[in-house]
Each structure stands twice: as structure tokens, then as C-alpha cells.
C-alpha positions as CSV (number, residue, x, y, z in Angstrom):
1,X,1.1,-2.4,149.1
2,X,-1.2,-3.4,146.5
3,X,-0.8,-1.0,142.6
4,X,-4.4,0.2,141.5
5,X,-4.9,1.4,138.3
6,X,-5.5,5.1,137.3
7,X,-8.8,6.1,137.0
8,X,-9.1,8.5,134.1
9,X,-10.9,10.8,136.5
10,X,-7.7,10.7,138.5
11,X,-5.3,11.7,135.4
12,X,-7.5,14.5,134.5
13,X,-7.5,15.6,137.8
14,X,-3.7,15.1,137.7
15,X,-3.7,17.4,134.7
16,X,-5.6,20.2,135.7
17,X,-4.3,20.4,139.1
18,X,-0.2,19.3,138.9
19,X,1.3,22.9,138.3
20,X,-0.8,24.9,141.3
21,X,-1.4,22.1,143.6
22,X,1.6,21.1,145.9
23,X,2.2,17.3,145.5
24,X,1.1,16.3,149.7
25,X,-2.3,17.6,148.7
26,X,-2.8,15.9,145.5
27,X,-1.6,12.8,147.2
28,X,-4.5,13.3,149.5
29,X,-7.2,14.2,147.2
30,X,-6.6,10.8,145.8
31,X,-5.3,8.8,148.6
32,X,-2.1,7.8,146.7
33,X,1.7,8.0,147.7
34,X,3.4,11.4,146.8
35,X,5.8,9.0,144.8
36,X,2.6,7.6,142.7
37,X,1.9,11.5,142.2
38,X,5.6,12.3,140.6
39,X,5.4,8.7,138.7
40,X,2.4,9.2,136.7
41,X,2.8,13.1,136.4
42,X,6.1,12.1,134.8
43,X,4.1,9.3,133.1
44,X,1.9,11.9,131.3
45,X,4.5,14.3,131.0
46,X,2.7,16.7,133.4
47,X,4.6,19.6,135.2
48,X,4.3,19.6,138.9
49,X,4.1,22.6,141.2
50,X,7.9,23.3,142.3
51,X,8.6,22.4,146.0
52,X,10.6,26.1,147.7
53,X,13.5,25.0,148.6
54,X,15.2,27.5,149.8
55,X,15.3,29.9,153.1
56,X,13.0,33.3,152.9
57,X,15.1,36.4,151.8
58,X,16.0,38.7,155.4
59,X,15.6,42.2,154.5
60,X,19.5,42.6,155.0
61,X,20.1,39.7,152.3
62,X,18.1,42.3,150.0
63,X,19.7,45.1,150.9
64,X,22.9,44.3,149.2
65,X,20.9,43.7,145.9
66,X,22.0,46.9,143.4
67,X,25.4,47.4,145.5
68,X,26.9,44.1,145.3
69,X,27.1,41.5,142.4
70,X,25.6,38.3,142.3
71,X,28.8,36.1,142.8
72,X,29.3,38.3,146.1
73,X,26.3,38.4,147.4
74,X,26.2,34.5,146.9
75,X,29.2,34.3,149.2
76,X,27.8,36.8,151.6
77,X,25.0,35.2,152.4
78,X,25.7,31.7,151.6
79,X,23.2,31.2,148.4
80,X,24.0,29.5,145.6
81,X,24.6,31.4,142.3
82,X,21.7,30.6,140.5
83,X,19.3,30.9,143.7
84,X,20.8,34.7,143.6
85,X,20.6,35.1,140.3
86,X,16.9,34.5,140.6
87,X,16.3,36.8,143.1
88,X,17.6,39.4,140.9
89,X,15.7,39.0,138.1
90,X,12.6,38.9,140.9
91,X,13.3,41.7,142.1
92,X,14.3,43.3,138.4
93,X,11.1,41.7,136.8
94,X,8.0,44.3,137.0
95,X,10.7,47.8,136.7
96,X,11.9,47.2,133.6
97,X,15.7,46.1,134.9
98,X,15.6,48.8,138.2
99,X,16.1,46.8,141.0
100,X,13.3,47.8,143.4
101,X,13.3,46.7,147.1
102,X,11.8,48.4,149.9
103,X,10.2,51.8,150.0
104,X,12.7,54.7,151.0
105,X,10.6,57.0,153.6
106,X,11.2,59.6,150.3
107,X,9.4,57.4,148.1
108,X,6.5,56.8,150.4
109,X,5.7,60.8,151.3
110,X,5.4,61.0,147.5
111,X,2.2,59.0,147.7
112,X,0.5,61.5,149.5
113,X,1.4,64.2,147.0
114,X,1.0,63.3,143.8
115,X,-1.4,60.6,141.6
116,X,0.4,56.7,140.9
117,X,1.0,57.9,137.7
118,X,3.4,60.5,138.8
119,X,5.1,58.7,141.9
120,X,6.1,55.8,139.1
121,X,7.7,58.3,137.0
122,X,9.8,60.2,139.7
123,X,10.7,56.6,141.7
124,X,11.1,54.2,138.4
125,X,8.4,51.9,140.3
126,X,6.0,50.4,137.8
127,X,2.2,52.0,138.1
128,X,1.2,48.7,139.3
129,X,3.6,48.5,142.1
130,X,2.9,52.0,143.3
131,X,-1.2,51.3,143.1
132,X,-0.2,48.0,145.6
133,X,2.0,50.4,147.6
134,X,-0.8,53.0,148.1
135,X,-3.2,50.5,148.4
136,X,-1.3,49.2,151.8
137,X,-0.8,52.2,153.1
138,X,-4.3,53.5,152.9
139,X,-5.2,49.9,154.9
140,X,-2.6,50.3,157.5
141,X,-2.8,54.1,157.9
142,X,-7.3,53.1,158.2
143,X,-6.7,50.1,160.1
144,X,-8.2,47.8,158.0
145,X,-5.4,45.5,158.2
146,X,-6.8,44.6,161.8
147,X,-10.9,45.7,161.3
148,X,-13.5,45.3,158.8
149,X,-14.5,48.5,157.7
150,X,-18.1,47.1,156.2
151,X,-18.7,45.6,160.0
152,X,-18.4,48.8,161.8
153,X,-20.8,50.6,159.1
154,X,-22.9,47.7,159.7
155,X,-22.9,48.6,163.6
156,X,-23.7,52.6,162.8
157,X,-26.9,51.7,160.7
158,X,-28.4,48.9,163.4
């Protein structure tokens, strides 16, 4: 296979797309080996966008998040340390150290009572993760999920 040389087109490319693009794209874009990717983003010290390793969390694997600690559930589920440890802060990241998984059936009936403001202070959810919460309710309670709701206005007026 014959080396060509870097365009400087190509680099700044490189730059302004390494950390958000994954590698089998950029490779594309500029028809060169993944390998020639990593080499010259290592070249000009450019991070890359981190390949997922791992397996998707199962809901049961987050269940045992807040009653387990990270050593057991590592054994549990057969997850390394730090992968678990990860998870934690995750899941720990936007509630100020409350580990917040799924909605209890309590949690969500509160949305239909009282403001976001309100439902994060009696649940320890942060305002934004309440306003997301609501937000998919309202779609999948209106069936917007599954229908455009601007198409069927659309329909009324023609």
C-alpha cells in the first residue's frame, strides 16, 4: 500500500472532528485506514472519540446500584471495578451524589400534581431531570412518540 502525505485540510479536519466523530467514519471521510486515523491523531496529539466497550446496563444490573457496593456488584454482574465505578458516578452525576435510577410509580404521580420545581424537592431529582421526565410522559401519555402532532393539525385545516 502506497503512504500519502497529510493534506493540511485533512489534519484540520482531524482536529475539529477526532473527539465526536467515531474513528470508522473519519477513516471514510478521508479514505485512509483507521490505523492512519489513531497514527496521526496521536501524531498531533489529538484525542479521539472513545470506542464503548462494554455491554449496555440491564435494568436489574441497576437495580442493585444504592443497595450494594461497587466491589459487589462488580462480582454480581461480572463488571470490572472501574467499569462500576463509572456507572455510579453516572448515575450520581446530575443529583448531587443521590443515586437516581428509574422512576418509582410514587415519583411519577407527583408529576401530575405539583410544578418541576416541587417534584425535584420532594424526590431529590434535579429540576432538569424532572423537566425530561415530564417532558416524556406528556409524549407517551399524547402519542407523540408514534404521531406527529403538527401533521394531524395540518390534516384538520386542509
Amino acid at each position: 500500500m502506497k503512504y500519502t502525505l497529510w493534506e493540511s485540510w485533512e489534519k484540520l479536519f482531524l482536529y475539529e472532528v477526532g473527539s465526536t466523530m467515531p474513528i470508522p467514519v473519519i477513516a471514510e471521510k478521508l479514505e485512509r485506514t483507521e490505523k492512519a486515523i489513531i497514527s496521526m491523531a496521536h501524531l498531533l496529539k489529538i484525542p479521539l472519540m472513545v470506542r464503548p466497550r462494554g455491554r449496555e446496563w440491564t435494568r436489574a444490573e441497576l437495580f442493585l446500584f444504592g443497595r450494594f457496593t461497587p466491589e459487589e456488584i462488580a462480582q454480581a454482574t461480572g463488571r470490572s471495578l472501574p467499569s462500576v465505578r463509572w456507572k455510579l458516578k453516572s448515575l450520581t452525576r446530575a443529583s448531587g451524589g443521590k443515586i437516581m435510577t428509574e422512576w418509582t410509580t410514587e415519583e411519577l404521580s407527583l408529576l401530575w400534581r405539583h410544578n418541576n420545581t416541587e417534584v425535584a424537592a420532594m424526590t431529590g431529582r434535579s429540576i432538569k431531570e424532572v423537566g425530561d421526565r415530564r417532558l416524556q410522559a406528556n409524549l407517551e401519555r399524547n402519542g407523540w412518540d408514534k404521531k406527529d402532532p403538527s401533521a394531524v393539525t395540518k390534516r384538520e385545516a386542509a
